[in-house]
C-alpha positions as CSV (number, residue, x, y, z in Angstrom):
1,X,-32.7,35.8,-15.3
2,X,-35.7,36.0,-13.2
3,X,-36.8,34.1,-10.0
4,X,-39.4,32.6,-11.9
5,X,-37.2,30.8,-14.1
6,X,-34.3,29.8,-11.1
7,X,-37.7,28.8,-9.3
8,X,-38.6,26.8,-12.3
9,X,-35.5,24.8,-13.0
10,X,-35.0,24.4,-8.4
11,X,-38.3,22.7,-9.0
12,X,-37.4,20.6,-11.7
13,X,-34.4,19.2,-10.0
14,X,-36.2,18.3,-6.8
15,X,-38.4,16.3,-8.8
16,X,-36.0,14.6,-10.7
17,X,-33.8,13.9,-7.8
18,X,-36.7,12.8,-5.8
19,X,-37.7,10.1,-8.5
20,X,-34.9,7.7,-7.6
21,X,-32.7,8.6,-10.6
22,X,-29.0,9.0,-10.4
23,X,-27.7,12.2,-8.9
24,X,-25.0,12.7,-11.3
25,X,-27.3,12.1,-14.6
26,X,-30.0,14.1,-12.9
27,X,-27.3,17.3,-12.7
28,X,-26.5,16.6,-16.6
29,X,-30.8,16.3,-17.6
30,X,-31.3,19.4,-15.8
31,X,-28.1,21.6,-17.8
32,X,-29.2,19.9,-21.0
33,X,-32.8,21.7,-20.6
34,X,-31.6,25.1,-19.0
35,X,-29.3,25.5,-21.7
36,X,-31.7,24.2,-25.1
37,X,-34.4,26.4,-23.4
38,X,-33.5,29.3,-21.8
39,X,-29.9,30.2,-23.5
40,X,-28.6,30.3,-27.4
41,X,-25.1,28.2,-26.7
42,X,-24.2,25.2,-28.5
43,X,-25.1,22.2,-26.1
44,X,-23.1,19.8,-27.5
45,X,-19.6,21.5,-27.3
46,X,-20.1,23.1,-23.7
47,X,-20.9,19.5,-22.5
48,X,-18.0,17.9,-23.8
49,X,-15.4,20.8,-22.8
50,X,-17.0,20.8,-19.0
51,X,-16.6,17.1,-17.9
52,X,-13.7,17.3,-19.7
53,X,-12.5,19.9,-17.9
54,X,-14.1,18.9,-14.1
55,X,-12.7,15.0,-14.4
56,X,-9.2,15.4,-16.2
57,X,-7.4,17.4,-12.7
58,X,-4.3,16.3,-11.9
59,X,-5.3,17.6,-8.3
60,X,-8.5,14.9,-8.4
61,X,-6.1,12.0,-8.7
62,X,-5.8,12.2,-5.0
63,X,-9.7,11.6,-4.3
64,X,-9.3,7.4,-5.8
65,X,-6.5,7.1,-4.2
66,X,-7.5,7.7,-0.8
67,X,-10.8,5.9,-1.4
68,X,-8.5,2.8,-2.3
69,X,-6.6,3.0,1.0
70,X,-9.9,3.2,2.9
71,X,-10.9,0.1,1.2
72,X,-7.9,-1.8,2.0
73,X,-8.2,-1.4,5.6
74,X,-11.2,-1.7,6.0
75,X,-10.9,-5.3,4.6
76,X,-8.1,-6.1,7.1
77,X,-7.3,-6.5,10.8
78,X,-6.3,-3.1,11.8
79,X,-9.7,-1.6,12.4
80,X,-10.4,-4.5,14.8
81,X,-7.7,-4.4,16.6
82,X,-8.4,-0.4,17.6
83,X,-11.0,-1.6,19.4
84,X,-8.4,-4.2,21.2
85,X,-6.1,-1.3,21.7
86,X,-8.1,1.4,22.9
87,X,-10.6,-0.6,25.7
88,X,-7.7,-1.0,28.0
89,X,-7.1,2.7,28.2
90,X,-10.9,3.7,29.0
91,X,-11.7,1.6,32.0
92,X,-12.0,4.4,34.3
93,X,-12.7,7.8,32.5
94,X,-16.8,8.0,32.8
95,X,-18.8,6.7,30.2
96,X,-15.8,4.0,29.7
97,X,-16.1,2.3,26.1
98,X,-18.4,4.7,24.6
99,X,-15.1,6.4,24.0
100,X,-14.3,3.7,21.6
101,X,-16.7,5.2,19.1
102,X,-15.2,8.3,19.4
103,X,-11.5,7.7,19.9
104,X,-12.0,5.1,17.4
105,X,-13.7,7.4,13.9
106,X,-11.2,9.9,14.9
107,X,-8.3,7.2,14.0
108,X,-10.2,5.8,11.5
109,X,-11.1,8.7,10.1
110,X,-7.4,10.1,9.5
111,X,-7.0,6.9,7.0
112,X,-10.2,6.5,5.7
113,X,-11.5,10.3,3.9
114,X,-15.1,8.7,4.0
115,X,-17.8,9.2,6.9
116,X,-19.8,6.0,5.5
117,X,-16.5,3.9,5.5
118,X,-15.7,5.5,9.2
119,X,-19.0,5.1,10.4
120,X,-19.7,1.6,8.6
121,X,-16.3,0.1,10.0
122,X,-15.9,1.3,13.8
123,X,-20.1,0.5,13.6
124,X,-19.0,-3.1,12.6
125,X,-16.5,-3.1,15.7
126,X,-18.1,-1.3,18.9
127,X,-21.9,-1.8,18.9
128,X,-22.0,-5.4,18.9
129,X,-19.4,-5.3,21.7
130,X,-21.0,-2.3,23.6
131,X,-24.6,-4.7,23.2
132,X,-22.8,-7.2,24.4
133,X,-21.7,-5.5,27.6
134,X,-24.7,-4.0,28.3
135,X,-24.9,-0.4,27.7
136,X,-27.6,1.5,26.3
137,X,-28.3,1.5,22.5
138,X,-29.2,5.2,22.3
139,X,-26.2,6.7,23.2
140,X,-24.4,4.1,21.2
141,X,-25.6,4.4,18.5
142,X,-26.0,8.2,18.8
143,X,-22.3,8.7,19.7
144,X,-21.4,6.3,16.3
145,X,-23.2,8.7,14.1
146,X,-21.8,12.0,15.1
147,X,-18.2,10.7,15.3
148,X,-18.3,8.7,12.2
149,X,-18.5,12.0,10.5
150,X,-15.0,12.8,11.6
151,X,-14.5,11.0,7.7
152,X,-15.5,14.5,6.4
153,X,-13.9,16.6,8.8
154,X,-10.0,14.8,10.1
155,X,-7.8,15.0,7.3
156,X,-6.8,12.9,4.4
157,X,-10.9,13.8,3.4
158,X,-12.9,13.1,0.1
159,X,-15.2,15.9,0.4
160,X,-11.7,18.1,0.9
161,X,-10.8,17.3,-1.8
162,X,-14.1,17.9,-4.1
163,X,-14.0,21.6,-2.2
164,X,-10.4,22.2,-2.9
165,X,-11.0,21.7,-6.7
166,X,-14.2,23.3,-7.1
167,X,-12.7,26.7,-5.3
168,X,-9.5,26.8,-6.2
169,X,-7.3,26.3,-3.1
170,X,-4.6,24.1,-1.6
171,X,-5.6,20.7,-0.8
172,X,-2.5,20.5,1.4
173,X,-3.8,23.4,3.3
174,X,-7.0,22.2,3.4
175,X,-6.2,18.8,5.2
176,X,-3.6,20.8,7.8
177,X,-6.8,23.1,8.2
178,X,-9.1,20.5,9.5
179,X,-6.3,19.0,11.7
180,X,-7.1,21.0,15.1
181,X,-10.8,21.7,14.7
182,X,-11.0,17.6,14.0
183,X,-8.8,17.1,17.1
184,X,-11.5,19.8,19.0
185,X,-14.1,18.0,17.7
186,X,-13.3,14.8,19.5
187,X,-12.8,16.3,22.5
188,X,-16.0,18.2,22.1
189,X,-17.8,14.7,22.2
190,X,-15.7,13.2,24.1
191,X,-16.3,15.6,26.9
192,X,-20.0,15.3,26.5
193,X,-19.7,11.6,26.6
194,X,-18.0,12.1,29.8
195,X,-21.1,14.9,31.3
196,X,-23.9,12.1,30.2
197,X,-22.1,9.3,31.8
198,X,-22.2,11.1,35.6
199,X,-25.7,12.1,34.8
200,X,-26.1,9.0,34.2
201,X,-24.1,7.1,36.6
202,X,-26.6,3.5,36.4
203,X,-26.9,3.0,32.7
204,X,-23.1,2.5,32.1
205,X,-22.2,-1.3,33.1
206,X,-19.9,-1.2,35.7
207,X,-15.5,-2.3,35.0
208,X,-14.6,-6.0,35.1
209,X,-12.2,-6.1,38.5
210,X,-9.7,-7.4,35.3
211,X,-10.2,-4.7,33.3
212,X,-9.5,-2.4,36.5
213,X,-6.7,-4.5,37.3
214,X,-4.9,-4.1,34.1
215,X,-1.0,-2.4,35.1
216,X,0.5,0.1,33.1
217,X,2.4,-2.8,31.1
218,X,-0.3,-4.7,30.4
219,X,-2.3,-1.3,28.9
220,X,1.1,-0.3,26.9
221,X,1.3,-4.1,25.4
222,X,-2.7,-3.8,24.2
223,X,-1.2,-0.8,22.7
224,X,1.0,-2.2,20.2
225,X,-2.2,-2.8,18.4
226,X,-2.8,0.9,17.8
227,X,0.7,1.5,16.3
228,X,0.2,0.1,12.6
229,X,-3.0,2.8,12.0
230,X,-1.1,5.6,13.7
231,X,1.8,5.1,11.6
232,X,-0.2,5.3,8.9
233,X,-1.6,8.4,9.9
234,X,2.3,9.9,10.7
235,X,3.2,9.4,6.8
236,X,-0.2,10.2,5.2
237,X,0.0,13.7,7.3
238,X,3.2,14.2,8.2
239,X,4.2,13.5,4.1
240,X,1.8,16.6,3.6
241,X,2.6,18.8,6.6
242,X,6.5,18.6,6.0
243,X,6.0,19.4,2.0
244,X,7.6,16.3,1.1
245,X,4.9,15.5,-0.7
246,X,1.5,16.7,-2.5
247,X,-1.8,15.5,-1.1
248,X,-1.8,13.1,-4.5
249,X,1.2,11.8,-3.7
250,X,0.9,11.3,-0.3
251,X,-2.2,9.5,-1.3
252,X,-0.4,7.5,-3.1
253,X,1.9,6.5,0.3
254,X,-1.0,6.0,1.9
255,X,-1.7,3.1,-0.3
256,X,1.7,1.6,-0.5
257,X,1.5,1.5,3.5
258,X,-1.6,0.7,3.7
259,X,-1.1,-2.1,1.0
260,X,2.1,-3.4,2.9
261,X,0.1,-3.3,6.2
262,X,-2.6,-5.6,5.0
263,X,0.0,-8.0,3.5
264,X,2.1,-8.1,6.8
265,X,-1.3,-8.9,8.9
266,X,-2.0,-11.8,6.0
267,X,-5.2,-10.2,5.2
268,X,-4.5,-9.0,1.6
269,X,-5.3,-11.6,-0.8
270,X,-5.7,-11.4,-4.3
271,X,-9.4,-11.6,-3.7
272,X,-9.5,-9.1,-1.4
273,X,-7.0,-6.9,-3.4
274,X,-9.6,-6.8,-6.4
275,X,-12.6,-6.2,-4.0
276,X,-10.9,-3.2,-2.7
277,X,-9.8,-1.7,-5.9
278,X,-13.9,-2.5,-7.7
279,X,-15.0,-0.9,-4.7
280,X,-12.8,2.5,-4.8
281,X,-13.7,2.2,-8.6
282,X,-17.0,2.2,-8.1
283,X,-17.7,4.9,-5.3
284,X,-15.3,7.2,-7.7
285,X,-17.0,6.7,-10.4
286,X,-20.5,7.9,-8.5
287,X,-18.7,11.0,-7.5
288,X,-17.4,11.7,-10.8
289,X,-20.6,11.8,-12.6
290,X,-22.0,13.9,-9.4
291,X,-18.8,16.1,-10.4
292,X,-19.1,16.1,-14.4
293,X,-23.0,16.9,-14.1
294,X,-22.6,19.4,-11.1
295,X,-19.8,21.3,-13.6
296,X,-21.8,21.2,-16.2
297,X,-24.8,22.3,-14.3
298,X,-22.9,25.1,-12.9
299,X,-21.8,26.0,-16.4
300,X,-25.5,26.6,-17.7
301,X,-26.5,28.6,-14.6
302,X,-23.8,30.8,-15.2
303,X,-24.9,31.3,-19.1
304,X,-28.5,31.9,-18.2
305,X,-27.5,34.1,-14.8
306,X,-28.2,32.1,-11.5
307,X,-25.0,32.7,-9.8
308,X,-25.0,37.0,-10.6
309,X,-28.7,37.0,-9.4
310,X,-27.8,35.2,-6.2
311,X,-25.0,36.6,-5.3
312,X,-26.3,40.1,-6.1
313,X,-30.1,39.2,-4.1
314,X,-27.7,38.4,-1.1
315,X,-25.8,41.5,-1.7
316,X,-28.6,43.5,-1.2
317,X,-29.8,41.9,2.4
318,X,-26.7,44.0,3.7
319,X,-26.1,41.0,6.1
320,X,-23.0,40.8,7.9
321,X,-20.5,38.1,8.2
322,X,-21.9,36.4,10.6
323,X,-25.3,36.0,9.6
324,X,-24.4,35.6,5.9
325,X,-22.7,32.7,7.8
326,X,-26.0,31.2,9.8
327,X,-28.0,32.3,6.4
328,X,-25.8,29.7,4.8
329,X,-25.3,27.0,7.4
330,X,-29.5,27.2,7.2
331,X,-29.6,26.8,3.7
332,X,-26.5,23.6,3.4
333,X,-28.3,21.8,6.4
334,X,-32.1,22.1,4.2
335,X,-30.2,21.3,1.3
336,X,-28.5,18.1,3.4
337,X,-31.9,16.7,3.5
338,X,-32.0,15.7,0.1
339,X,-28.5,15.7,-1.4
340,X,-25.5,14.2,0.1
341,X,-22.3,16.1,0.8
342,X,-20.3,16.2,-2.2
343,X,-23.1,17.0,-4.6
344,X,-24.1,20.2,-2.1
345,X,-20.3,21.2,-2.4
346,X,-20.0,20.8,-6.4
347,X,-23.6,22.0,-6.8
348,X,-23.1,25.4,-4.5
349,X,-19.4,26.6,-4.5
350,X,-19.9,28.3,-8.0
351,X,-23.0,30.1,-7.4
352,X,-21.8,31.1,-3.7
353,X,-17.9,31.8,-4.1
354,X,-18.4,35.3,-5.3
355,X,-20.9,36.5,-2.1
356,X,-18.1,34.4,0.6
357,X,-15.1,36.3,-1.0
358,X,-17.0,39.5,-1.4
359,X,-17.7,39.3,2.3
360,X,-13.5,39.0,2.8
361,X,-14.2,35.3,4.1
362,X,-11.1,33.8,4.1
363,X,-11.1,30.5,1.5
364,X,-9.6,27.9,3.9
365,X,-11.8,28.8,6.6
366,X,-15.0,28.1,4.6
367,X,-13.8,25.2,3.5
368,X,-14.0,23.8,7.1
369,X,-17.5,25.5,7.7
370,X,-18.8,23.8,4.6
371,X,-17.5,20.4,6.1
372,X,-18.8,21.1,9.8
373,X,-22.3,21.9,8.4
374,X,-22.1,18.9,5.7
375,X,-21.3,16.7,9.0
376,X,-24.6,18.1,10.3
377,X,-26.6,17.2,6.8
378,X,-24.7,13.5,7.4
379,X,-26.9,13.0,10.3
380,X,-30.2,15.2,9.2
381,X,-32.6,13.1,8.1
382,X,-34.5,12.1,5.1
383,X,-30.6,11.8,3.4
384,X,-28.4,11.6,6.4
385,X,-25.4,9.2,4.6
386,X,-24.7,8.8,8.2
387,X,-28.3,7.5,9.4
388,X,-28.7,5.1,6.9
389,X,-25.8,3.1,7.6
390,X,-26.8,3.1,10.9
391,X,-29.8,1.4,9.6
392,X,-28.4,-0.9,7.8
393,X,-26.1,-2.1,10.9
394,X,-29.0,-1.9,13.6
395,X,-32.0,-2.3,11.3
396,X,-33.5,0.6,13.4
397,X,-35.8,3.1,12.2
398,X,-34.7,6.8,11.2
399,X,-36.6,8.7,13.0
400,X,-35.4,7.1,15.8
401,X,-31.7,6.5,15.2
402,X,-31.8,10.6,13.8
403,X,-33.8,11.4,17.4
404,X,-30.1,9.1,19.3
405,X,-27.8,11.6,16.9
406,X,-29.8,15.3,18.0
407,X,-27.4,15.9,20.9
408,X,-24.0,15.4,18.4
409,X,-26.0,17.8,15.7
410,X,-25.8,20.3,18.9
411,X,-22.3,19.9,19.4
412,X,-21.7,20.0,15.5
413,X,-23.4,23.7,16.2
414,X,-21.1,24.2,18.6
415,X,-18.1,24.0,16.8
416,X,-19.3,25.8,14.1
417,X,-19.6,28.8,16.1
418,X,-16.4,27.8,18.0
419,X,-14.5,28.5,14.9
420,X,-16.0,31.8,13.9
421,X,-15.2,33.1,17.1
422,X,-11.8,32.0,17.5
423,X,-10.8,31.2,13.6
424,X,-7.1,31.1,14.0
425,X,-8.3,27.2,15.5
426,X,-8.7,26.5,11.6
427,X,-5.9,28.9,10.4
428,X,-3.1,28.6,12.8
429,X,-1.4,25.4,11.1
430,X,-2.0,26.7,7.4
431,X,0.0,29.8,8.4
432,X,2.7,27.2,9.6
433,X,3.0,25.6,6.2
């Protein structure tokens, strides 16, 4: 296959991507016509064998699931009462409630699997409040959209999951994987939360002398609050980390307890049962098409060549690991701008596995690299996932809200080269398993 013709059909999926229609029938339109034009295979069967094949895994049972139990709390109580819980704890560390966004997609986060749904619900919570109170909108706002892709990154996550199946590797090492560098993460921001707010000692509304006041009972009480979502998190994680149970089936606790949690707040109502389960329907249903049409895409570039001439024009740059690494985080954070971050995952593993294991890049390892640099597409614009929810909370403009998230797409950076330097932060509790 030439570059002409991997030009020709790049071009053609822009365009057809870029005409509104969906992502997942776009992937399928653009197989059908590589493989009628440019190879001699029966259409027909390959189709039906490929999204057979891509939607039937066992292992993608999991990805539902966890959407379902992200629904369900995020139609009850809980994620409002993090906010309840965690405000006592931050009245004197600099930058005070800003924290909450932080602190608050981290929890979130480890129950959710979605960035929209973290960003979406803490959003809901802390920027009304934080308005209220009187700090500035910029760093609110900026801080929400870099820690509400924690979704992606703090395990049980969706895109995880997509990764796991299109390479190959454990989903329960996967999730232990991002455990650490998620927990890093936080503190990255956290820290800089911290720096900006002595900077910037007069735009932080000073402590209530009540808040200040609070004893060491009072903040353990407001704590209680806190104790539903963490123990949520302990089985989800811990059912995975001690290998008493498969991601899927931990998934599956996670909506049993997530489930009985609602039920015992008197938020799950029938109504809002069925709203839940339309809505995980729904979203899963998007990213299986993206999947089916990505497989099947994948297929017909692998008939007609695209994945050999790749791998083999990177071959022959002779790069090392490390810039085959920055070669690639350029290429997922341009390709962020116009594809969100499951449809880069299903869309590039096949053509790029061979060149990552060829370079002896460990598996795991790139599977958190691929999520760090999808966090930074979630907040690049024209298709940050991140921004526009942002938008549609503040009804701000992109450019400006993607202008309040550049410092957090530097500390994304960060940790990206944080973790080639000192990779046993991703490996270390793998190797435990």
């Amino acid at each position: 296959m030439d570059i002409l013709t991997a030009a020709l059909l790049i071009v053609l999926l822009l365009a057809v991507l870029a005409s509104g229609f969906w992502i997942g029938l776009s992937l399928l339109a653009i197989a059908v016509f590589a493989m009628e034009v440019f190879t001699n295979r029966p259409v027909g069967d390959s189709m039906v064998f490929t999204i057979w094949g891509s939607t039937s895994s066992w292992t993608l049972t999991a990805l539902p699931l966890f959407l379902w139990m992200g629904e369900i709390l995020f139609r009850s109580r809980l994620t409002a009462d993090l906010f309840k819980g965690l405000a006592p704890w931050l009245n004197r560390i600099p930058g005070r409630l800003l924290h909450a966004n932080v602190i608050g997609c981290g929890i979130f986060a480890a129950v959710s699997g979605s960035s929209a749904a973290t960003c979406a619900t803490i959003g809901k919570i802390t920027l009304p409040e934080l308005k209220k109170r009187g700090y500035p909108d910029d760093i609110s706002m900026g801080s929400l959209a870099g820690a509400g892709t924690f979704g992606l990154l703090i395990p049980p996550s969706i895109i995880m999951i997509v990764y796991a199946v299109a390479t190959d590797v454990s989903i329960a090492k996967l999730f232990v994987a991002g455990v650490v560098p998620g927990l890093g993460l936080m503190a990255i921001f956290t820290t800089y939360l911290v720096i900006w707010a002595l900077r910037n000692p007069g735009k932080i509304p000073a402590a209530a002398a009540a808040d200040l006041a609070l004893s060491l009972g009072d903040k353990l009480r407001a704590g209680r609050y806190l104790l539903p979502v963490l123990s949520l998190i302990v089985l989800v994680i811990g059912a995975i980390y001690s290998g008493v149970a498969t991601a899927t089936e931990s998934a599956a606790l996670g909506v049993a307890g997530s489930l009985v949690l609602s039920r015992l707040e008197g938020t799950l109502t029938w109504a809002s049962f069925k709203d839940g389960l339309y809505a995980a329907c729904r979203v899963y249903c998007m990213i299986g098409l993206i999947l089916a049409g990505a497989s099947f895409l994948t297929l017909a570039m692998g008939f007609i060549g695209l994945p050999r001439e790749v791998a083999s024009f990177i071959g022959g740059l002779q790069l090392s690991p490390f810039w085959l690494l920055m070669l690639l985080m350029l290429f997922f954070i341009v390709l962020g701008c116009f594809l969100d971050g499951i449809s880069m995952v299903v869309l590039t593993m096949a053509v790029l596995l061979p060149t990552v294991q060829a370079a002896g890049i460990n598996l795991i390892w790139f599977g958190i690299f691929v999520v760090l640099v999808v966090e930074m597409a979630q907040i690049t614009p024209p298709v940050g996932f991140n921004l526009f929810v942002l938008q549609g909370l503040t009804k701000r403009e992109l450019p400006y809200l993607a202008k309040t998230a550049f410092p957090f797409f530097c500390l994304l950076l960060l940790a990206v080269l944080l973790i080639y330097l000192f990779p046993q932060v991703v490996l270390w509790l793998p190797g435990l398993m």
